[in-house]
VOSETOR-501917 format. One record per atom (N, C-alpha, C): residue in three letters; x, y, z; atom name; residue number from 1. Coordinates in steps of 0.02 Angstrom, whole numbers, padded with zeros to 5 digits. Each point is the difference from the previous one (the first is absolute). Layout:
<pts>
 res      X      Y      Z atom   n
 ala      X      Y      Z   CA NUM
...
</pts>
This chain:
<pts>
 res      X      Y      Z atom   n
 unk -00354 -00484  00247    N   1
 unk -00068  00024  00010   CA   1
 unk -00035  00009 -00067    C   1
 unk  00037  00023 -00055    N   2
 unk -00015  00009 -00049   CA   2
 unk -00037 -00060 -00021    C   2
 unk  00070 -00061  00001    N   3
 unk -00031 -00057 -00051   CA   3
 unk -00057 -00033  00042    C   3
 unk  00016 -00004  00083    N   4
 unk -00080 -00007  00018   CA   4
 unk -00055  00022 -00035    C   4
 unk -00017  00058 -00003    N   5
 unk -00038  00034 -00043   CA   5
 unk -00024 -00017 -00051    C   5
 unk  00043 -00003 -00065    N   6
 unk -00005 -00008 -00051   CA   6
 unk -00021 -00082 -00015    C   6
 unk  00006 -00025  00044    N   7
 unk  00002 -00087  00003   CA   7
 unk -00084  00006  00032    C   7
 unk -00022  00023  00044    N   8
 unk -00080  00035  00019   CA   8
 unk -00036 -00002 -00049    C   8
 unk  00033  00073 -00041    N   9
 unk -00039 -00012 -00052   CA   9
 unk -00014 -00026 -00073    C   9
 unk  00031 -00073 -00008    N  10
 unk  00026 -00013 -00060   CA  10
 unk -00063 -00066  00018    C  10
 unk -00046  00024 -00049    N  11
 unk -00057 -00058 -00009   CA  11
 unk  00010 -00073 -00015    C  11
 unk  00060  00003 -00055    N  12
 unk  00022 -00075 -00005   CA  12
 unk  00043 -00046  00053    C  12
 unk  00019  00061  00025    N  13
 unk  00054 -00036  00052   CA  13
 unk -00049 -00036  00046    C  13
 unk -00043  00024  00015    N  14
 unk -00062 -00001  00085   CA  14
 unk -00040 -00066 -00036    C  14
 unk -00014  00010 -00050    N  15
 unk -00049 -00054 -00031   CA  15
 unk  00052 -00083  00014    C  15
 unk  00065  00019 -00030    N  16
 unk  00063 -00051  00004   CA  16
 unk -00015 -00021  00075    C  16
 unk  00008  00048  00037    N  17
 unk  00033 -00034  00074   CA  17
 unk -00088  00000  00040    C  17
 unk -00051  00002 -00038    N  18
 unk -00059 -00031  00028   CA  18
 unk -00002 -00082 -00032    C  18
 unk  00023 -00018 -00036    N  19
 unk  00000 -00050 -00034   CA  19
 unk  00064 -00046  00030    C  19
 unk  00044  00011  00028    N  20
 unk  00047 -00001  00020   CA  20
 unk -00036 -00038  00083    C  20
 unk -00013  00026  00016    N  21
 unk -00044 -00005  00076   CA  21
 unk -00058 -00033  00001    C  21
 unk -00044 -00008 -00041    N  22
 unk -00042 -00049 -00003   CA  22
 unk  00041 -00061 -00037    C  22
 unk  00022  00002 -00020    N  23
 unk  00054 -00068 -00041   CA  23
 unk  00052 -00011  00067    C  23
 unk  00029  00019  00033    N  24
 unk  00024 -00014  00053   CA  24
 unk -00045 -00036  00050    C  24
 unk -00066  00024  00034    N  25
 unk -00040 -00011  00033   CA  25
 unk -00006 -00085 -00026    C  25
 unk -00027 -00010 -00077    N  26
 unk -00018 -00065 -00005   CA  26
 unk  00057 -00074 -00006    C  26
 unk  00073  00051 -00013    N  27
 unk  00054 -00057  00032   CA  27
 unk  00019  00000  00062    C  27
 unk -00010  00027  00033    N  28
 unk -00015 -00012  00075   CA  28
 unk -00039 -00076  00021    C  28
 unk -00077  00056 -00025    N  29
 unk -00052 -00063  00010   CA  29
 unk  00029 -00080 -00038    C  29
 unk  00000  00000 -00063    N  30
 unk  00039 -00056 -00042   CA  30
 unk  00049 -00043  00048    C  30
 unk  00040  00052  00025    N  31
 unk  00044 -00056  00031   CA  31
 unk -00006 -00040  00062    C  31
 unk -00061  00038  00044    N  32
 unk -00004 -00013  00065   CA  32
 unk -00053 -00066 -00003    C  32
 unk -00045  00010 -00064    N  33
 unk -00043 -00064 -00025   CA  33
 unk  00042 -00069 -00016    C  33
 unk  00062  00033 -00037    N  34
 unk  00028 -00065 -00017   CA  34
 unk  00028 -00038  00039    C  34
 unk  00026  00053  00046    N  35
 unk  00048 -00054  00061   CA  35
 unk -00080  00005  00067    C  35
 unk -00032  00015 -00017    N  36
 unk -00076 -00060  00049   CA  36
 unk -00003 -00042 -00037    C  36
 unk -00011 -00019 -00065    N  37
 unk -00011 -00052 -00047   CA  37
 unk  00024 -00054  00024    C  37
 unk  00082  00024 -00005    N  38
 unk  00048 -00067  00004   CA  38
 unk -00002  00002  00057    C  38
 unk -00018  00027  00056    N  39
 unk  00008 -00033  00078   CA  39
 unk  00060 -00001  00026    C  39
 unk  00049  00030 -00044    N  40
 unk  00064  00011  00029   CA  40
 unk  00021  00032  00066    C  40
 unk -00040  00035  00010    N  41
 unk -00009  00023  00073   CA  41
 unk -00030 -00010  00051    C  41
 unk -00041 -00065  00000    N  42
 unk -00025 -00041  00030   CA  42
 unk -00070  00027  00018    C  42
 unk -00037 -00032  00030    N  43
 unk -00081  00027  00005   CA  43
 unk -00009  00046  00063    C  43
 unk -00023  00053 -00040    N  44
 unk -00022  00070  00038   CA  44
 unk -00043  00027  00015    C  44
 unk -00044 -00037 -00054    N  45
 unk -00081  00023 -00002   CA  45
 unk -00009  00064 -00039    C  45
 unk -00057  00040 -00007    N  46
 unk  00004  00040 -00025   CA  46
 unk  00006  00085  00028    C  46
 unk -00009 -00009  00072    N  47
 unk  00030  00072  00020   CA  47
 unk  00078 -00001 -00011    C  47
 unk  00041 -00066  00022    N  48
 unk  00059  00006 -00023   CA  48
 unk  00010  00007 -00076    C  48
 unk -00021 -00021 -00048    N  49
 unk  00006  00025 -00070   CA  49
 unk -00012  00090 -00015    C  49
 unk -00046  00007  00046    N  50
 unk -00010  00081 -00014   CA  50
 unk  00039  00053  00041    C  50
 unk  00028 -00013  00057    N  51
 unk  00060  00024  00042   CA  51
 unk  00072  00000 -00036    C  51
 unk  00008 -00065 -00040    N  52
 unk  00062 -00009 -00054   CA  52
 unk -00016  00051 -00067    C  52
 unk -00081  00000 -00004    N  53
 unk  00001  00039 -00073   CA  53
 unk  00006  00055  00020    C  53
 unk -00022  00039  00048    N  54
 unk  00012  00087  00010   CA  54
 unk  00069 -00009  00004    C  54
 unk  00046 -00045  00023    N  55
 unk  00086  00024  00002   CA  55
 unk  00016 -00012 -00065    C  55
 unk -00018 -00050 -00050    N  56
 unk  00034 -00013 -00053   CA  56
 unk -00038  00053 -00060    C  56
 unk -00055  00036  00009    N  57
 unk -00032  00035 -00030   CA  57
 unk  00022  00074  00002    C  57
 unk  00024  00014  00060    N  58
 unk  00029  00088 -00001   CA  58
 unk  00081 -00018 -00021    C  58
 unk  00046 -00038  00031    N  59
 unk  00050 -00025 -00041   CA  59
 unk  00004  00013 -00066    C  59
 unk -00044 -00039 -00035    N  60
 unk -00019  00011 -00079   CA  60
 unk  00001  00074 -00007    C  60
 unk -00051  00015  00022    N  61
 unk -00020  00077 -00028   CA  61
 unk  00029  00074  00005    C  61
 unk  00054 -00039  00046    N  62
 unk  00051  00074  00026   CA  62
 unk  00073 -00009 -00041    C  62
 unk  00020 -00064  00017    N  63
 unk  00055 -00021 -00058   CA  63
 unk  00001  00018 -00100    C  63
 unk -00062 -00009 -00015    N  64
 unk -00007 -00033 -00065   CA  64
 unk -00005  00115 -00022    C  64
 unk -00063  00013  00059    N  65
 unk  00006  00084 -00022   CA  65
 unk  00060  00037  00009    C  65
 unk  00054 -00031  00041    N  66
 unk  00041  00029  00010   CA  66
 unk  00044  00010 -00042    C  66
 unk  00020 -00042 -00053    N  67
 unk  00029 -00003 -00040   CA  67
 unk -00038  00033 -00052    C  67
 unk -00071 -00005 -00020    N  68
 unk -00023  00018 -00051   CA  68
 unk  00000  00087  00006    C  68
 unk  00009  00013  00058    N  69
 unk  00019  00091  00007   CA  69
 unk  00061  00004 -00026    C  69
 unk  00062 -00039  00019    N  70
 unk  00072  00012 -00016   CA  70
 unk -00014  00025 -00094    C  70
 unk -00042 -00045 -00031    N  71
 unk -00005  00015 -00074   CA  71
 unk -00025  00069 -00009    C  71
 unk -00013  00029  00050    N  72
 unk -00029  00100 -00026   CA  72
 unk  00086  00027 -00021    C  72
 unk  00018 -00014  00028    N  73
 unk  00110  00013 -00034   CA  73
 unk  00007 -00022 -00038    C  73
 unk -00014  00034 -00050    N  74
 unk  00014 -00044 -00096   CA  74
 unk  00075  00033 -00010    C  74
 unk  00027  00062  00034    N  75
 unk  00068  00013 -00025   CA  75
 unk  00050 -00037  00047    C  75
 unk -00020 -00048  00036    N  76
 unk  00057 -00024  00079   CA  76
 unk -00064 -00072 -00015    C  76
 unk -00002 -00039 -00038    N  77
 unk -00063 -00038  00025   CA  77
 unk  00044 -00053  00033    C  77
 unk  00051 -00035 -00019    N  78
 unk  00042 -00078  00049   CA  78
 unk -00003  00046  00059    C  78
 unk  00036  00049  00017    N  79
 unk  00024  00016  00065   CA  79
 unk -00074  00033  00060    C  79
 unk -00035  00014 -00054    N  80
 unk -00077  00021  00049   CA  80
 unk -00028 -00063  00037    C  80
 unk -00011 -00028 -00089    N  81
 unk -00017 -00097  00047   CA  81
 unk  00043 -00026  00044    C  81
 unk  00035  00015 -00024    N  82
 unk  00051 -00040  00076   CA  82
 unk -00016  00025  00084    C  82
 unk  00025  00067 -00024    N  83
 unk -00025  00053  00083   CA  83
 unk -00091 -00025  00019    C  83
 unk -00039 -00010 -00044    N  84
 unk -00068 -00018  00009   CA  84
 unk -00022 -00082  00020    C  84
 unk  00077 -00029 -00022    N  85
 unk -00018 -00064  00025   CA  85
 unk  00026 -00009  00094    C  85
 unk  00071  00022  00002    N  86
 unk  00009  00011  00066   CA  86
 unk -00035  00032  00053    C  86
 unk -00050  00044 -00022    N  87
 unk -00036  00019  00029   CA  87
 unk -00053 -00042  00015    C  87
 unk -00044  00004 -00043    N  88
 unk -00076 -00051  00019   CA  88
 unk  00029 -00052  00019    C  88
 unk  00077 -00057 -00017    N  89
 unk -00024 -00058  00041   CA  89
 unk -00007 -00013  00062    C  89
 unk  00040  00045  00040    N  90
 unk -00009  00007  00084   CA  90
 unk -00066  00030  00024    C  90
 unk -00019  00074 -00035    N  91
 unk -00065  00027  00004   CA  91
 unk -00056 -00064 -00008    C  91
 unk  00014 -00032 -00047    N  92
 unk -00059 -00045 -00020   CA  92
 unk -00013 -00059  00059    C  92
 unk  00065 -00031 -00002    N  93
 unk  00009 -00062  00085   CA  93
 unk -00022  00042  00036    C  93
 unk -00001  00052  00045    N  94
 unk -00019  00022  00049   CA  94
 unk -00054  00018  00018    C  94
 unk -00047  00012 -00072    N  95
 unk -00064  00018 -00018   CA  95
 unk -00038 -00068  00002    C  95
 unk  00022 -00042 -00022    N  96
 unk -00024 -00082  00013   CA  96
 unk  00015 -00021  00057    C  96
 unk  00050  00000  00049    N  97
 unk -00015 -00016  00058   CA  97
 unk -00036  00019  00034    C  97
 unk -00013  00070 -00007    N  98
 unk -00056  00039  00044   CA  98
 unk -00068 -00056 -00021    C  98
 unk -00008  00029 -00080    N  99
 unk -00081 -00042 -00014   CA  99
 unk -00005 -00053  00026    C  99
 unk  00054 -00046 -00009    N 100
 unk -00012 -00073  00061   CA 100
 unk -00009  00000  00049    C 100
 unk  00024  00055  00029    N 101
 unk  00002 -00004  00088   CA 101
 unk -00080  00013  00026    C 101
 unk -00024  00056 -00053    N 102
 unk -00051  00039  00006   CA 102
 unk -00055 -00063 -00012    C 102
 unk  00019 -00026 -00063    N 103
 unk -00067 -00065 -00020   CA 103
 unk -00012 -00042  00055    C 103
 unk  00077 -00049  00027    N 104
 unk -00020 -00017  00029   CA 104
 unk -00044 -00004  00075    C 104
 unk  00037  00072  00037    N 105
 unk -00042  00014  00065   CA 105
 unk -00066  00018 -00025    C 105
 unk -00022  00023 -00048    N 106
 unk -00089  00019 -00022   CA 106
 unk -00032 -00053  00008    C 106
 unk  00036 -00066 -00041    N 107
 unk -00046 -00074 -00010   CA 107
 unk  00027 -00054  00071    C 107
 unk  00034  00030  00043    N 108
 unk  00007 -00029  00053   CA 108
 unk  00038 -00058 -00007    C 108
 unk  00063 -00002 -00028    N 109
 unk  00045 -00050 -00013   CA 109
 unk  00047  00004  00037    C 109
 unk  00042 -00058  00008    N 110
 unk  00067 -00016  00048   CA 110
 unk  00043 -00019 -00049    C 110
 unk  00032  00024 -00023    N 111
 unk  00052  00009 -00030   CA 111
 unk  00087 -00008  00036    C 111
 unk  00047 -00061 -00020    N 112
 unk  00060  00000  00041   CA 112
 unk  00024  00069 -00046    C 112
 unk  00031  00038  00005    N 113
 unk  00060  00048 -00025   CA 113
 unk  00069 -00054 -00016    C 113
 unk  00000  00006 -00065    N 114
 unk  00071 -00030 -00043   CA 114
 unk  00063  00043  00049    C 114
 unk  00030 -00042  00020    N 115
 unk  00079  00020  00034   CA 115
 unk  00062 -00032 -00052    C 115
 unk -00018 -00044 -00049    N 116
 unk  00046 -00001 -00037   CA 116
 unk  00062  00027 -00041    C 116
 unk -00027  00045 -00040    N 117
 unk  00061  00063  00004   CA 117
 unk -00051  00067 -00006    C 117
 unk  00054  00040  00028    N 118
 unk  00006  00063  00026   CA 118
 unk -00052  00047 -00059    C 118
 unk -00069  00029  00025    N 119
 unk -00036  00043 -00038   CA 119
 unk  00071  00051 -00028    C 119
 unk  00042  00020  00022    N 120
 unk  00049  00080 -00008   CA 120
 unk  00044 -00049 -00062    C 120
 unk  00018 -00052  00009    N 121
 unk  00031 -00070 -00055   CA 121
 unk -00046  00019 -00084    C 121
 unk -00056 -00036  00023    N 122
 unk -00057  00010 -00059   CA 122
 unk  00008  00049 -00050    C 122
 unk -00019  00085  00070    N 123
 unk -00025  00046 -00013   CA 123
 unk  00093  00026 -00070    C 123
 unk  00068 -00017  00033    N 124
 unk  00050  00019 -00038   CA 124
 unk -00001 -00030 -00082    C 124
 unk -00016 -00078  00018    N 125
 unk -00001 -00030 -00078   CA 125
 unk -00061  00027 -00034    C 125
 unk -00050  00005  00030    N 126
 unk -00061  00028 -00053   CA 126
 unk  00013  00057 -00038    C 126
 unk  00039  00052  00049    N 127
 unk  00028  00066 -00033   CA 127
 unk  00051 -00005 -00057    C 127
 unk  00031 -00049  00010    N 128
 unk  00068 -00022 -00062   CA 128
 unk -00038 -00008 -00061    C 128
 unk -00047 -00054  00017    N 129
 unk -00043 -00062 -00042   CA 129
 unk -00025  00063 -00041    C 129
 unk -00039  00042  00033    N 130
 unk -00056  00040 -00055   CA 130
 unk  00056  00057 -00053    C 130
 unk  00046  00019  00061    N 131
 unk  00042  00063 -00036   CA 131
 unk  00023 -00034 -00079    C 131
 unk  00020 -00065  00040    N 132
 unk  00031 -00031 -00101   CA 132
 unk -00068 -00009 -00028    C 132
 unk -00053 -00019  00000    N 133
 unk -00025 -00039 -00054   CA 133
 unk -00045  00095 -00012    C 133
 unk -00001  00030  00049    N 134
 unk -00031  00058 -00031   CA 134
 unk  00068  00046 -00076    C 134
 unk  00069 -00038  00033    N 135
 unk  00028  00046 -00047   CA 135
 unk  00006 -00042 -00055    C 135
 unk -00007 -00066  00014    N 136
 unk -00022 -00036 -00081   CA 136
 unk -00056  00026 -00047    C 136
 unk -00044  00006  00056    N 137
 unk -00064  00014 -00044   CA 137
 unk  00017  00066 -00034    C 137
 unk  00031  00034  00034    N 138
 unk  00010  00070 -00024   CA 138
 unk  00019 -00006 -00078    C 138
 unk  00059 -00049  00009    N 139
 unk  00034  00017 -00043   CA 139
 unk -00027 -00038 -00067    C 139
 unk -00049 -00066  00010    N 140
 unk -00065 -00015 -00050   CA 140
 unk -00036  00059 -00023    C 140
 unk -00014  00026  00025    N 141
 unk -00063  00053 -00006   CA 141
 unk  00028  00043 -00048    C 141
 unk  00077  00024  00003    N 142
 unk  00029  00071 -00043   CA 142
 unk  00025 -00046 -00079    C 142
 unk -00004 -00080 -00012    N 143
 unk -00001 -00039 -00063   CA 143
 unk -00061  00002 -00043    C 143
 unk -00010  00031 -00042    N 144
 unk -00076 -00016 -00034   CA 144
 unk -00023 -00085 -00019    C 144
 unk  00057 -00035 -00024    N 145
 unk -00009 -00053 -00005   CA 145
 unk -00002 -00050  00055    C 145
 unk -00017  00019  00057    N 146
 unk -00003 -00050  00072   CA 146
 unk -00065 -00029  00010    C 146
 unk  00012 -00073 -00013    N 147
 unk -00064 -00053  00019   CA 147
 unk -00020 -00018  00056    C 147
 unk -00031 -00023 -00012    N 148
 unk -00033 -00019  00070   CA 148
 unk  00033 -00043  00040    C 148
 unk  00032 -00057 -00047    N 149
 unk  00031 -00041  00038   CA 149
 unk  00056  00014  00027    C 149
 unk  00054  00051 -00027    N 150
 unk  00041  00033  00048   CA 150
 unk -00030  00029  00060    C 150
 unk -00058  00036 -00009    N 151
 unk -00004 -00006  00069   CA 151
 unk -00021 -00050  00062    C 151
 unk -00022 -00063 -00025    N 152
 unk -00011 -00034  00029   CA 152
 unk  00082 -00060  00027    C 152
 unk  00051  00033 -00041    N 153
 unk  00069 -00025  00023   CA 153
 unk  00008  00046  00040    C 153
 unk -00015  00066  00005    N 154
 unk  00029  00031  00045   CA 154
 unk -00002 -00035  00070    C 154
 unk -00096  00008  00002    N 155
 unk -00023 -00020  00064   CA 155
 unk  00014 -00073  00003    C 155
 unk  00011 -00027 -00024    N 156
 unk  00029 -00079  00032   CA 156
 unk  00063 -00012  00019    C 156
 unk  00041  00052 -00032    N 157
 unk  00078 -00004  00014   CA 157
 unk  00001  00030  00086    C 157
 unk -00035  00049  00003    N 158
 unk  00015  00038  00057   CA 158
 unk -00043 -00045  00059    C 158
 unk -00050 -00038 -00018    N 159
 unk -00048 -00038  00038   CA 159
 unk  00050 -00059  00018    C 159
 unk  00036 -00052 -00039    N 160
 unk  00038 -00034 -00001   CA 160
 unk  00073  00020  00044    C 160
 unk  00031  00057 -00013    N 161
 unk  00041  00003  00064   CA 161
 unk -00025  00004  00053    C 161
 unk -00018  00062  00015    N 162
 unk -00017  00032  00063   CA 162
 unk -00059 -00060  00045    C 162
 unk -00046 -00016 -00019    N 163
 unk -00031 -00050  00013   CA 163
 unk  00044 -00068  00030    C 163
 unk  00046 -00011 -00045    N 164
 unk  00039 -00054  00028   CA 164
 unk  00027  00013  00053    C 164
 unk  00035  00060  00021    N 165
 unk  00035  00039  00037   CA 165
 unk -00037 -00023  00061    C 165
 unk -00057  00029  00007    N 166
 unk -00061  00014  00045   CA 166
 unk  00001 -00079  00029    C 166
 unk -00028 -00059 -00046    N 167
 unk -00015 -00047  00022   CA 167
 unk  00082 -00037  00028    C 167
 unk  00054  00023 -00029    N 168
 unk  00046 -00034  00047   CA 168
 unk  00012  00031  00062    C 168
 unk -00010  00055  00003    N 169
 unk  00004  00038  00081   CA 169
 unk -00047 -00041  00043    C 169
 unk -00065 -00026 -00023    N 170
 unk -00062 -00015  00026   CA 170
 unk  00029 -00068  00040    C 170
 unk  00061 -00030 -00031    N 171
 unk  00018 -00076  00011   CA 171
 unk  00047  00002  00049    C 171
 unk  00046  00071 -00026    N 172
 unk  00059  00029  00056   CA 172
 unk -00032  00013  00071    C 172
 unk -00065 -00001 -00007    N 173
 unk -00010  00020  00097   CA 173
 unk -00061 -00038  00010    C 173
 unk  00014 -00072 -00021    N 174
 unk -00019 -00055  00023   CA 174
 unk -00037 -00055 -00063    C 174
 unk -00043 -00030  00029    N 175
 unk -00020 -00057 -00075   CA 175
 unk -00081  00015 -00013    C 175
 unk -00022  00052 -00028    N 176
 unk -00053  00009 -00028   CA 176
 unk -00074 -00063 -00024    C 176
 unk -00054  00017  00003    N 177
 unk -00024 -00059 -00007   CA 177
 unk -00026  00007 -00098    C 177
 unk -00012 -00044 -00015    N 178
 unk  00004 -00027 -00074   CA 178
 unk -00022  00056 -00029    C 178
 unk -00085  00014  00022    N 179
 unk -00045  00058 -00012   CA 179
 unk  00024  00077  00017    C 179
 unk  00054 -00004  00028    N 180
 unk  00013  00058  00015   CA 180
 unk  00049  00007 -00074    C 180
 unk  00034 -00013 -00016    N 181
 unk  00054  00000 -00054   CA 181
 unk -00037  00014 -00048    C 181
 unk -00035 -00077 -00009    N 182
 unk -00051 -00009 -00079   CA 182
 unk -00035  00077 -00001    C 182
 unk -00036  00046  00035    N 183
 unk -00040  00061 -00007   CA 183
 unk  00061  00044  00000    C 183
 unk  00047  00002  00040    N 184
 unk  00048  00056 -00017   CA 184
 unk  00040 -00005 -00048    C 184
 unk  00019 -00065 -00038    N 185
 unk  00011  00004 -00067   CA 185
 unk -00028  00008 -00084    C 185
 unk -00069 -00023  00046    N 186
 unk -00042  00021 -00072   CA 186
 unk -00026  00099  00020    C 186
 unk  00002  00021  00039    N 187
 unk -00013  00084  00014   CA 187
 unk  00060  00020 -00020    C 187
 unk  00072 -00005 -00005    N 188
 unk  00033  00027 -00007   CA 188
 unk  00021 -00009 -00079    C 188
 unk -00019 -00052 -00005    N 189
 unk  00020  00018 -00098   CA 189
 unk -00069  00031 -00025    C 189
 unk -00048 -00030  00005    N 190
 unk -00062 -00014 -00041   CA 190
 unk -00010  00094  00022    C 190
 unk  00020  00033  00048    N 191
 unk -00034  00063 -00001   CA 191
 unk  00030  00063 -00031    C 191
 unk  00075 -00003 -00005    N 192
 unk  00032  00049 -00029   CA 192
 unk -00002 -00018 -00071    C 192
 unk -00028 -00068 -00029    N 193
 unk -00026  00005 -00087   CA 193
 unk -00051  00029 -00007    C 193
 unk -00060 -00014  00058    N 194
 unk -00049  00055  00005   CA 194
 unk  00008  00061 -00023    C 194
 unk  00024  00026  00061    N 195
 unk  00003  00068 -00009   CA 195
 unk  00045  00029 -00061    C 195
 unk  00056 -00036 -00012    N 196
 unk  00026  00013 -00098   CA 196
 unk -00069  00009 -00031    C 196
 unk -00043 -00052 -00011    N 197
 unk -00044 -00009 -00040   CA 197
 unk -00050  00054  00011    C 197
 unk -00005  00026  00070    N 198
 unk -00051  00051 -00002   CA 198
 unk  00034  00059 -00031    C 198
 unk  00045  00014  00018    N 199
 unk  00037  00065 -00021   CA 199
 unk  00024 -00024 -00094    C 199
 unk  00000 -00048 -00021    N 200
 unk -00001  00026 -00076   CA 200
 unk -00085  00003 -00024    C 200
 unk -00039 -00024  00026    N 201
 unk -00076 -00006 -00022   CA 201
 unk -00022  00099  00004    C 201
 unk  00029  00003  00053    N 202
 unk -00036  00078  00015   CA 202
 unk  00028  00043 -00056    C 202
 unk  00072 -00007 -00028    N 203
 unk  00031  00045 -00037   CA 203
 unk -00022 -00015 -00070    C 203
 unk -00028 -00065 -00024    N 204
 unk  00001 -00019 -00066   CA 204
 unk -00065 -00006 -00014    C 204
 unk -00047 -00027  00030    N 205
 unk -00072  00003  00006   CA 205
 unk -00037  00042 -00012    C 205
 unk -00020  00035 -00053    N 206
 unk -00057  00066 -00025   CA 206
 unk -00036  00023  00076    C 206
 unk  00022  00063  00009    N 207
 unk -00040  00020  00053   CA 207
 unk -00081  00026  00000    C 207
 unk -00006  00018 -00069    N 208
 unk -00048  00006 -00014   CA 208
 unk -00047 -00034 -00052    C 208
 unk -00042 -00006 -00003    N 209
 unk -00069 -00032 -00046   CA 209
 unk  00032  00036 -00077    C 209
 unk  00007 -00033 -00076    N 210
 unk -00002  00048 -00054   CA 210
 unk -00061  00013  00000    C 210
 unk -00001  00053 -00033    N 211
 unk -00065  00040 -00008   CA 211
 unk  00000 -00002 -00080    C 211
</pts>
């Protein structure tokens, strides 16, 4: 209750994890543009682009803050990030399925529901996926000398298994179509470098204007 508190009122921290959340928000957007770009998901039009962006957009923004809270634990910081990654990644899927479900009945879409593998499947690896790369990050964050590009190994290492993981289950309960792979393999690496990248930008990035 305390460090709640104290984390309330710590001006740099709030400024961090506002920055944190609007930088989340725009890799969201970023990525949901790129895979309309490439058409990897075949043509949707644009209520379907905006039904995909509210799920891939709160995703972003619940994951990427979730972790960036785990960093208020500067004396426990690997093991906070970690507990902060297991947390938001299920919180976060579940929060994105809703926004999809929600987008799409607003804009009046028919949507099949993926039966491929098991949402409770997902929801277990996402929790693994975030707990490590949050306790990587952790453990970047307590090095003074940690670059950027380590963290961008983090998030590709962890994007690169677990991702693979994902897309071979996808094959294990039947034969996926091209576009389905091609978008779930470029979301699953390309987003946990993201979110590395957001979470060292927020910590290293002058929060304020010099005066």
């Amino acid at each position: 209750m305390q460090n709640a508190e104290a984390v309330r009122r710590d001006p740099e921290f709030m400024r961090k994890l506002v920055r944190v959340a609007w930088m989340s928000i725009a890799l969201g957007l970023a990525l949901e543009i790129a895979i309309f770009l490439l058409n990897v998901d075949g043509v949707k039009g644009v209520a379907g682009f905006a039904a995909d962006c509210a799920q891939r957009v709160s995703w972003s923004l619940f994951v990427c803050c979730g972790l960036a809270l785990g960093t208020a634990a500067v004396n426990s910081l690997p093991r906070a990030m970690g507990i902060a990654g297991l947390v938001s990644g299920p919180i976060g899927f579940g929060v994105a399925r809703v926004a999809h479900k929600s987008a799409v009945q607003a804009l009046g879409l028919v949507v099949a529901e993926p039966t491929a593998v098991s949402p409770w499947v997902i929801v277990a690896i996402k929790s693994v996926q975030y707990a490590v790369l949050g306790i990587w990050l952790g453990r970047l964050a307590m090095r003074s000398n940690a670059r950027f590009s380590s963290h961008v190994v983090a998030g590709a290492v962890c994007g690169l298994l677990f991702g693979a993981l994902l897309v071979w289950l996808l094959f294990q309960n039947g034969a996926p179509s091209t576009s389905v792979v091609v978008a779930r393999s470029f979301n699953e690496l390309i987003f946990p470098v993201g979110c590395a990248s957001v979470i060292y930008a927020a910590s290293h990035l002058p929060t304020q204007a010099p005066r």
